[in-house]
SEGU-974055 format. One record per residue (C-alpha): residue number from 1; chain; residue in one letter; x, y, z. Coordinates in Angstrom, 2 decimals. Example, Ala and Ser with C-alpha at 12.3 -4.5 7.8 and 13.67 -1.06 7.14 Angstrom:
REM SEGU-974055
<seq = 1	mol = A	type = A	xx = 12.30	yy = -4.50	zz = 7.80>
<seq = 2	mol = A	type = S	xx = 13.67	yy = -1.06	zz = 7.14>
END
This chain:
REM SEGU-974055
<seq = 1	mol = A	type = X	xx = 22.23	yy = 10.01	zz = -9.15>
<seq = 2	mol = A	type = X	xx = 18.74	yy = 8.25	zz = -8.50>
<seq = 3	mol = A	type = X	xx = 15.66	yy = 9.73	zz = -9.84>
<seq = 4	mol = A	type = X	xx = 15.19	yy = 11.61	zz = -6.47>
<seq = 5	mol = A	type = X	xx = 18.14	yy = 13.49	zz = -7.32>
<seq = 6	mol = A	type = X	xx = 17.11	yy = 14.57	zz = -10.56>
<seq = 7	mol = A	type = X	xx = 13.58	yy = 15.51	zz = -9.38>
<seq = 8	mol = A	type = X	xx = 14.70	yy = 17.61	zz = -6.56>
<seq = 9	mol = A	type = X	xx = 17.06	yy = 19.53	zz = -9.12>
<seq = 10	mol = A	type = X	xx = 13.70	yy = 20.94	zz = -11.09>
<seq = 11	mol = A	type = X	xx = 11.00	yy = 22.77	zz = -9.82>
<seq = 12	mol = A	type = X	xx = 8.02	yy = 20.72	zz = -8.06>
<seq = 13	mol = A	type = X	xx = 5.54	yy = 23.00	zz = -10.02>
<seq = 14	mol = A	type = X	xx = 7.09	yy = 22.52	zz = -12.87>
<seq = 15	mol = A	type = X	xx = 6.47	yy = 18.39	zz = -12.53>
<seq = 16	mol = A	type = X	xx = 2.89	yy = 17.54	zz = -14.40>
<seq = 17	mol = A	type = X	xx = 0.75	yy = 16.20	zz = -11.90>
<seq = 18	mol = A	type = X	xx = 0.51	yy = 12.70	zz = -13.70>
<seq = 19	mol = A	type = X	xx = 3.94	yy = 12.22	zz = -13.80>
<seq = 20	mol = A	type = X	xx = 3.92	yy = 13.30	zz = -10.47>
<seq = 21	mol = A	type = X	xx = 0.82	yy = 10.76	zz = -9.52>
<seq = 22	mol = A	type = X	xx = 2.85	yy = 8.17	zz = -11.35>
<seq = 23	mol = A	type = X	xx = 5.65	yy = 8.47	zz = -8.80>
<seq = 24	mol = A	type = X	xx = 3.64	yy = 8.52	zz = -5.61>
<seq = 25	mol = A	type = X	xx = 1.36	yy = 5.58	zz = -7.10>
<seq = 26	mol = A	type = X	xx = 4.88	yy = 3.50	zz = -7.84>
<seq = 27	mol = A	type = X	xx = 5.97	yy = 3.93	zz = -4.70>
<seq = 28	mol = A	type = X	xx = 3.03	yy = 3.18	zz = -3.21>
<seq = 29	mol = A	type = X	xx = 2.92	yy = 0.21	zz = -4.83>
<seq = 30	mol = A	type = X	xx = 6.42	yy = -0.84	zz = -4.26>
<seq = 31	mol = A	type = X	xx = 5.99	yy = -0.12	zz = -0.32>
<seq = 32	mol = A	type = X	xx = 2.96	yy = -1.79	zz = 0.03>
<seq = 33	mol = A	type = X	xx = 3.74	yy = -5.13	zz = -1.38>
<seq = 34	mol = A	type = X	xx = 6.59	yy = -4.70	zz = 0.72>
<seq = 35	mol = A	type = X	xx = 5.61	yy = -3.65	zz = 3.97>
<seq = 36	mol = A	type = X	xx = 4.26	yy = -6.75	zz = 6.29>
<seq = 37	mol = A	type = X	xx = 0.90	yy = -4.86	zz = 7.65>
<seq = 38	mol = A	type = X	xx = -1.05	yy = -2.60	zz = 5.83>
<seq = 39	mol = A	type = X	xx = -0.84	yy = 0.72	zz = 5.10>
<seq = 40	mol = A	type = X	xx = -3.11	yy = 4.30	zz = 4.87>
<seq = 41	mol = A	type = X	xx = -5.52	yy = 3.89	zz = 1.69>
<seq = 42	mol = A	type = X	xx = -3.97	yy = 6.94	zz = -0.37>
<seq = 43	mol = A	type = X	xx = -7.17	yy = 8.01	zz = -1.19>
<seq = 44	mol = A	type = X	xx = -6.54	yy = 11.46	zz = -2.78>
<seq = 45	mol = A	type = X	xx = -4.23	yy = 9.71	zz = -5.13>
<seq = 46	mol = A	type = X	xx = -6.31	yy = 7.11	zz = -6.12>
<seq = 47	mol = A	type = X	xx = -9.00	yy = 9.51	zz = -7.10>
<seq = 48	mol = A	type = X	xx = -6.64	yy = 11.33	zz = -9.36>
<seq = 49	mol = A	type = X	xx = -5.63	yy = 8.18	zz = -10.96>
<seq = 50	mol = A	type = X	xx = -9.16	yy = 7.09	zz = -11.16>
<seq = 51	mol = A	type = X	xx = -10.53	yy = 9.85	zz = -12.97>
<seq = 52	mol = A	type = X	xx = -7.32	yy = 10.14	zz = -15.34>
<seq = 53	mol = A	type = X	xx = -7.77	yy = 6.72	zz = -16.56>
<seq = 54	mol = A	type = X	xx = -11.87	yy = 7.32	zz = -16.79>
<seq = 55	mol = A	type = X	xx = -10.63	yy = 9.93	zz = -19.38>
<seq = 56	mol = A	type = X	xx = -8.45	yy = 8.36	zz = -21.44>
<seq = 57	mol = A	type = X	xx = -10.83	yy = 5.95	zz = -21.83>
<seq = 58	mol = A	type = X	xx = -13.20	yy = 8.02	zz = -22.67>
<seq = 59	mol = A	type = X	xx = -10.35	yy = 9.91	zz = -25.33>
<seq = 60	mol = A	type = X	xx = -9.22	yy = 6.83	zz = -26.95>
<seq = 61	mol = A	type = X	xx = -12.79	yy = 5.41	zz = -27.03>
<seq = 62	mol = A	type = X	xx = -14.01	yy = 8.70	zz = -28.87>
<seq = 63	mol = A	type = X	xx = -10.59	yy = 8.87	zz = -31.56>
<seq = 64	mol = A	type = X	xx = -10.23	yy = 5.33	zz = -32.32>
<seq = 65	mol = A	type = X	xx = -10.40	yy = 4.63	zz = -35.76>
<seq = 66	mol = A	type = X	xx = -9.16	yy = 8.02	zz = -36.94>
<seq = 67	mol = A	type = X	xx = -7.57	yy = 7.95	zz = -40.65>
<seq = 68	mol = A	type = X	xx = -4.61	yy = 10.69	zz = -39.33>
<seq = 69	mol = A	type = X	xx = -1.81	yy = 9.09	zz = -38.90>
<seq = 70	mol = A	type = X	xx = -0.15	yy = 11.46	zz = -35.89>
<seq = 71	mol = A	type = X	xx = -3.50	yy = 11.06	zz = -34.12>
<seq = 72	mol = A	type = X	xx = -3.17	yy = 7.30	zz = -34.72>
<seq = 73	mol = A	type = X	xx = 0.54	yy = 7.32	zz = -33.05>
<seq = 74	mol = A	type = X	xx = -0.68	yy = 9.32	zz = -30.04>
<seq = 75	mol = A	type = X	xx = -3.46	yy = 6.67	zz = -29.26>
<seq = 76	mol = A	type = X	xx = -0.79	yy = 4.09	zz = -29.00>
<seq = 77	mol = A	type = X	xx = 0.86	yy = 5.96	zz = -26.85>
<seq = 78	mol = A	type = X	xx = -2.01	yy = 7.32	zz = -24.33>
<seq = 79	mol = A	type = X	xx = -3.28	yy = 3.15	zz = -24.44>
<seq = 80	mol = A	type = X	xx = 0.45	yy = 2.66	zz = -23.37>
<seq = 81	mol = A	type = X	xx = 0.29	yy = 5.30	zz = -20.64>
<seq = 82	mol = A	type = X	xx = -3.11	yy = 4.16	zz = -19.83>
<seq = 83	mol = A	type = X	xx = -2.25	yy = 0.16	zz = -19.47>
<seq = 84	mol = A	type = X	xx = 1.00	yy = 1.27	zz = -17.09>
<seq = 85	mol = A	type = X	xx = -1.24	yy = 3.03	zz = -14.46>
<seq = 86	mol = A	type = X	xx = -4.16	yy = 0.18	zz = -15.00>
<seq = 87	mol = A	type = X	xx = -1.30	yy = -2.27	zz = -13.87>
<seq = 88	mol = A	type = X	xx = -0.15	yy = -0.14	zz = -11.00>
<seq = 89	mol = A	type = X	xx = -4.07	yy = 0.32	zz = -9.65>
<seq = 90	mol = A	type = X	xx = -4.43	yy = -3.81	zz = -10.09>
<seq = 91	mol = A	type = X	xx = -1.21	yy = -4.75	zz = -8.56>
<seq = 92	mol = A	type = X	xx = -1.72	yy = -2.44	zz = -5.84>
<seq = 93	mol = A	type = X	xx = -5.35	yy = -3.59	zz = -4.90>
<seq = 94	mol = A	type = X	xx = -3.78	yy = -7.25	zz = -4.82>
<seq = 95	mol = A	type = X	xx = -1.66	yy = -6.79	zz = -2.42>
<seq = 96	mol = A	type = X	xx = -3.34	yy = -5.55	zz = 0.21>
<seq = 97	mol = A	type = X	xx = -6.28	yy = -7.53	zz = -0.70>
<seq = 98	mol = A	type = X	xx = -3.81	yy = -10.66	zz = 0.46>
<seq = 99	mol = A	type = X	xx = -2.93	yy = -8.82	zz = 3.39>
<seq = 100	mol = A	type = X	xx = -6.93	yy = -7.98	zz = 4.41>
<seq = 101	mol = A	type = X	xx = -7.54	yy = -12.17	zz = 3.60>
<seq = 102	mol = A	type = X	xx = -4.33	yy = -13.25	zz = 5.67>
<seq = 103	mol = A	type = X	xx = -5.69	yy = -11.11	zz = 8.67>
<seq = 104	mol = A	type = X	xx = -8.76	yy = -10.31	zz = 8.13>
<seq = 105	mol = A	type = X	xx = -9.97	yy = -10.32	zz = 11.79>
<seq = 106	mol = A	type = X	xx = -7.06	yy = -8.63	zz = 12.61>
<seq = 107	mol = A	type = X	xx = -8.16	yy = -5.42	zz = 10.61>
<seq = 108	mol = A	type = X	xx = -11.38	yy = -5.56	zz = 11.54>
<seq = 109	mol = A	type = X	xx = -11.24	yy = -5.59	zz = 15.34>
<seq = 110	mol = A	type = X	xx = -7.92	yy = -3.08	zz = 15.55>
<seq = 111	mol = A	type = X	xx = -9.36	yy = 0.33	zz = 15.32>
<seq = 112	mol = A	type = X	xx = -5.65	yy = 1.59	zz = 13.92>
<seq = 113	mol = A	type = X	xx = -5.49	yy = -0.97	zz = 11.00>
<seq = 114	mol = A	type = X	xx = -8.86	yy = -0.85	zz = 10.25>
<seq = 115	mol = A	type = X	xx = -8.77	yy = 2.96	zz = 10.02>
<seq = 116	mol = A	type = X	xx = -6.15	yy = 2.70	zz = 7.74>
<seq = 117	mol = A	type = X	xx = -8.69	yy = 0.69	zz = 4.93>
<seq = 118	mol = A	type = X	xx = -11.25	yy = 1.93	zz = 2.33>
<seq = 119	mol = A	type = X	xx = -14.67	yy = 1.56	zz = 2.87>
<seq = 120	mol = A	type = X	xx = -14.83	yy = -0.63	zz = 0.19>
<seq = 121	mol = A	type = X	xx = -11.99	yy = -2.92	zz = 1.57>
<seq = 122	mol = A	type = X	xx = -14.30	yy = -2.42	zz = 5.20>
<seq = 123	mol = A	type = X	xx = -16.97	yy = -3.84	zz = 3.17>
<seq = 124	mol = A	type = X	xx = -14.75	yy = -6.87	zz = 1.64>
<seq = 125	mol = A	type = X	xx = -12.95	yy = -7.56	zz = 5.25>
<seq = 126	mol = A	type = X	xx = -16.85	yy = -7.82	zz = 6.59>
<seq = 127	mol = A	type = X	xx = -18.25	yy = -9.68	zz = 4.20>
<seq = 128	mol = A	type = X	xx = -14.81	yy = -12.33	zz = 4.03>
<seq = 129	mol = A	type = X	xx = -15.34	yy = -12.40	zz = 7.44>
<seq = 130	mol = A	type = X	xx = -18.81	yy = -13.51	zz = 7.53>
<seq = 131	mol = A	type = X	xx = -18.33	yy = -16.44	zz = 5.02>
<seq = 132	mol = A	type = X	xx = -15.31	yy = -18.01	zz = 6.71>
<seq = 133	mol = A	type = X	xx = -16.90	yy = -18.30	zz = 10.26>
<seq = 134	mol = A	type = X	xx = -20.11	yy = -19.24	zz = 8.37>
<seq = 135	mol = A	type = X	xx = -17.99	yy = -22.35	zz = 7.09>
<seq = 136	mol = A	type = X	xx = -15.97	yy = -22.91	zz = 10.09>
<seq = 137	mol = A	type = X	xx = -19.35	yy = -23.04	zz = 12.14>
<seq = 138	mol = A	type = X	xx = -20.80	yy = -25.44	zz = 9.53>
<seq = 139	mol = A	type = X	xx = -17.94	yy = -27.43	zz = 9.54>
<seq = 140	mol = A	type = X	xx = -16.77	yy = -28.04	zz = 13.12>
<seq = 141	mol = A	type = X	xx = -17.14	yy = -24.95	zz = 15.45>
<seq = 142	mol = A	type = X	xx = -20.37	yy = -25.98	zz = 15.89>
<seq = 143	mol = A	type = X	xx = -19.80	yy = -29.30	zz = 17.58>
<seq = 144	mol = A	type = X	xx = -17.69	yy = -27.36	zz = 20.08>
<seq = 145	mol = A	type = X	xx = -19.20	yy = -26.05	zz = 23.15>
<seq = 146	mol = A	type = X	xx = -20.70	yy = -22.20	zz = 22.98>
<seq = 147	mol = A	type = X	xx = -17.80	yy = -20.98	zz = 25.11>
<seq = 148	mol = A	type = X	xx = -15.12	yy = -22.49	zz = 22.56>
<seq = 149	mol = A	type = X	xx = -16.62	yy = -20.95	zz = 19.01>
<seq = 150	mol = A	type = X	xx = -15.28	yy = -17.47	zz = 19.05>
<seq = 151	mol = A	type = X	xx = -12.50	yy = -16.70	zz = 16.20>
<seq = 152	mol = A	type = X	xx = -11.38	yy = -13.61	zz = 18.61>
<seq = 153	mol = A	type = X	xx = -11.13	yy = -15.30	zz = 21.56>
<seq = 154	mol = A	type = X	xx = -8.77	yy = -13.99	zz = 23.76>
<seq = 155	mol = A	type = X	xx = -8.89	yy = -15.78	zz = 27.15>
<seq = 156	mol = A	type = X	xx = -5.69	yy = -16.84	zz = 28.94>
<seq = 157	mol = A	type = X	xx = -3.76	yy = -14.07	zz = 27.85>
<seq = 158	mol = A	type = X	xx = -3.31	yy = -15.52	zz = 24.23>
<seq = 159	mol = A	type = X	xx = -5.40	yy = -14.12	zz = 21.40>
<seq = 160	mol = A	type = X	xx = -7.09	yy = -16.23	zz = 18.55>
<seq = 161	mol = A	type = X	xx = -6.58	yy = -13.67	zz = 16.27>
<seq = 162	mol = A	type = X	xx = -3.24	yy = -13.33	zz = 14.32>
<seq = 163	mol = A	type = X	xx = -1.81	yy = -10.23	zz = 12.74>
<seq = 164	mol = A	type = X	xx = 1.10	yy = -9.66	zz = 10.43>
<seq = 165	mol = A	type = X	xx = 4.76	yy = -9.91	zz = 11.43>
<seq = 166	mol = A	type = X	xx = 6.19	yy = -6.44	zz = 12.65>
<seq = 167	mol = A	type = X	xx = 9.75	yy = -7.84	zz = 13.20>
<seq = 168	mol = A	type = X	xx = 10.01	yy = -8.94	zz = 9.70>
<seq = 169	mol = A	type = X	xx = 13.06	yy = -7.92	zz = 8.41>
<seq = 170	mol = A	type = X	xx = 12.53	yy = -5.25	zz = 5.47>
<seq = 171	mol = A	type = X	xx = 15.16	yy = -3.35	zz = 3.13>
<seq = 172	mol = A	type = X	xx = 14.64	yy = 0.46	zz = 3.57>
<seq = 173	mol = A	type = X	xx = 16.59	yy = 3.29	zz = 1.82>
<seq = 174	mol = A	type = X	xx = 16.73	yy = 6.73	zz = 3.13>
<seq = 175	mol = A	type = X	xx = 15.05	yy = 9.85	zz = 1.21>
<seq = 176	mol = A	type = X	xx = 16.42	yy = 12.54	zz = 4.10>
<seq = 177	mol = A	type = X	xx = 14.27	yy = 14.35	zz = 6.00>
<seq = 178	mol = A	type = X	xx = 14.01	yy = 18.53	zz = 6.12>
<seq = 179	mol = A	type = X	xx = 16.58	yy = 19.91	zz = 3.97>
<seq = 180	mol = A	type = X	xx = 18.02	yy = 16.51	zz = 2.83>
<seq = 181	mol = A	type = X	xx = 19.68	yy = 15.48	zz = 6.61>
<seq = 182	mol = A	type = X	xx = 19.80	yy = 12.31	zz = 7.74>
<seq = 183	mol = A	type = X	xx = 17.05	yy = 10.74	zz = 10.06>
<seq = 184	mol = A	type = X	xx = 17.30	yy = 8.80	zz = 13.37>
<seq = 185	mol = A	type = X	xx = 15.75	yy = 5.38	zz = 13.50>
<seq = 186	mol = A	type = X	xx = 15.17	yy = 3.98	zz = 16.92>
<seq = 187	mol = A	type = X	xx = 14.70	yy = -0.11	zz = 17.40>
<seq = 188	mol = A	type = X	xx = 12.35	yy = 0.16	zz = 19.48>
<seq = 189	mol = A	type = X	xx = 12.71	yy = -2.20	zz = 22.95>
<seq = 190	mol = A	type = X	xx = 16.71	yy = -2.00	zz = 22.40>
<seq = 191	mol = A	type = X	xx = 19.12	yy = 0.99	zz = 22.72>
<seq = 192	mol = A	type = X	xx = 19.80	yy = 0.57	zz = 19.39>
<seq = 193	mol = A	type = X	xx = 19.50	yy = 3.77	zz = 16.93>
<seq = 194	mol = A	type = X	xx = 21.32	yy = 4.44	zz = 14.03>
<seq = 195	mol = A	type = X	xx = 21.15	yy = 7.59	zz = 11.40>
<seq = 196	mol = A	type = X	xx = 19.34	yy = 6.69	zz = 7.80>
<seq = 197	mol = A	type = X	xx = 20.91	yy = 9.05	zz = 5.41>
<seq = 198	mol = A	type = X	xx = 19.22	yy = 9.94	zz = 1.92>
<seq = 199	mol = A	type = X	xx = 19.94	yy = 7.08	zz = -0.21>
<seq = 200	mol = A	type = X	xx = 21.37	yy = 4.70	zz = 2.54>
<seq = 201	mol = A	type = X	xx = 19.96	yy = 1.36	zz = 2.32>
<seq = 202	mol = A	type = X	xx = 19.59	yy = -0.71	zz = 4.73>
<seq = 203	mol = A	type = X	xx = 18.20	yy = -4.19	zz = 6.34>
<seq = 204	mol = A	type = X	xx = 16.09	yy = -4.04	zz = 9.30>
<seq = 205	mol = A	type = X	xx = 12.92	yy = -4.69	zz = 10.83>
<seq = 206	mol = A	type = X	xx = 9.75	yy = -3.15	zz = 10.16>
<seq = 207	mol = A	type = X	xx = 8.40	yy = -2.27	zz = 12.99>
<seq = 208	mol = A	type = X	xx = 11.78	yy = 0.05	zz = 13.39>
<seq = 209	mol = A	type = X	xx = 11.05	yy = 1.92	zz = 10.21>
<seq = 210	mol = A	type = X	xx = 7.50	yy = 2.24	zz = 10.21>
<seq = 211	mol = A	type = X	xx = 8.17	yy = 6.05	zz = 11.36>
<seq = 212	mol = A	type = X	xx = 10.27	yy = 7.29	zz = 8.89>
<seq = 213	mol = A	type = X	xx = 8.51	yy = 5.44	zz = 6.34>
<seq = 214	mol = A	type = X	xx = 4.97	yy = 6.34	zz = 7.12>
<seq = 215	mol = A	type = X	xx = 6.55	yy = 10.37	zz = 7.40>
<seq = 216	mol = A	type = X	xx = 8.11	yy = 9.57	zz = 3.87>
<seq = 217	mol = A	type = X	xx = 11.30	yy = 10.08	zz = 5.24>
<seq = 218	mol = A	type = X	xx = 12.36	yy = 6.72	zz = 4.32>
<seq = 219	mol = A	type = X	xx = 10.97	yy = 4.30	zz = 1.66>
<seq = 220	mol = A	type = X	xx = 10.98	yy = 0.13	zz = 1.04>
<seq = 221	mol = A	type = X	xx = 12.63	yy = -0.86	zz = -2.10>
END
């Protein structure tokens, strides 16, 4: 029994929020340093998070130095809670960040991935952007002919801009869909299709999972 099982035995409502943020932010995590592209900016979530750990801050800042000793004890344990989400929010950020500097043109121009960024990752991919064909210019793009300095170029059928790998191969296990049945994955370009059952794990490639994954039918592990 996973830690699915368990959950789905109690009552959602009865779940606290923050352990409930904790779950969706781990996953999150998890998926996204997994995944080869990009994926949606959570942005609900990170809020929550955001504003939690503003708080505790703010709690531990404001009770530090207390002479009770219980008080003392739950400090170390909020800074403990506190430092596990702060790790979650950096690690996170760092992965796509990699992903947004290993493609950046790639999210910029492709309306889907780019709507799939924060405005403040819009505003890093731009600026990145900027500053590498600023150096490329300065450092030999400019001795090439006007017709030959585009980073986008896309003449002869062939496109100078490269985006991740969507046949990568990925391992996926199954969550269920509606009442806990099994989902259809389709390989899309084949005939192949296979049934993902909650907690089957698999290999495969990406771009065959992206469905279930993105309608959290499915998640990377």
């Amino acid at each position: 029994m996973d830690i699915d099982d368990i959950l789905a035995e109690v009552d959602g409502h009865a779940i606290p929020q923050e352990t409930r943020d904790l779950q969706e932010l781990t996953r999150a995590w998890v998926t996204e340093r997994s995944a080869p592209e990009i994926l949606p900016w959570p942005n609900a979530l990170i809020e929550r998070v955001l504003e939690r750990i503003r708080k505790q801050i703010e709690l531990i800042e404001t009770q530090t130095g207390t002479p009770d000793p219980k008080l003392s004890f739950r400090l170390i344990i909020l800074q403990t809670e506190l430092e596990r989400f702060k790790f979650l929010i950096r690690s996170y950020l760092r992965a796509r960040l990699h992903k947004i500097d290993a493609y950046t043109l790639h999210h910029l121009i492709d309306p889907a991935t780019k709507a799939r960024l924060s405005d403040s990752e819009i505003q890093y991919a731009t600026a990145h952007s900027t500053l590498l064909h600023r150096h490329y210019h300065s450092s030999f793009l400019g001795q090439f002919p006007r017709g030959l300095q585009r980073l986008d170029d896309s003449q002869g059928g062939v496109s100078m801009v490269e985006g991740p790998d969507l046949e990568r191969a990925v391992f996926v296990r199954g969550r269920g869909g509606r009442d806990g049945e099994s989902v259809e994955v389709v390989v899309e370009g084949t005939d192949t299709r296979f049934g993902l059952g909650k907690g089957d794990v698999v290999v495969c490639r990406w771009g065959a999972v992206r469905g279930v994954v993105g309608r959290g039918e499915a998640e990377l592990i």
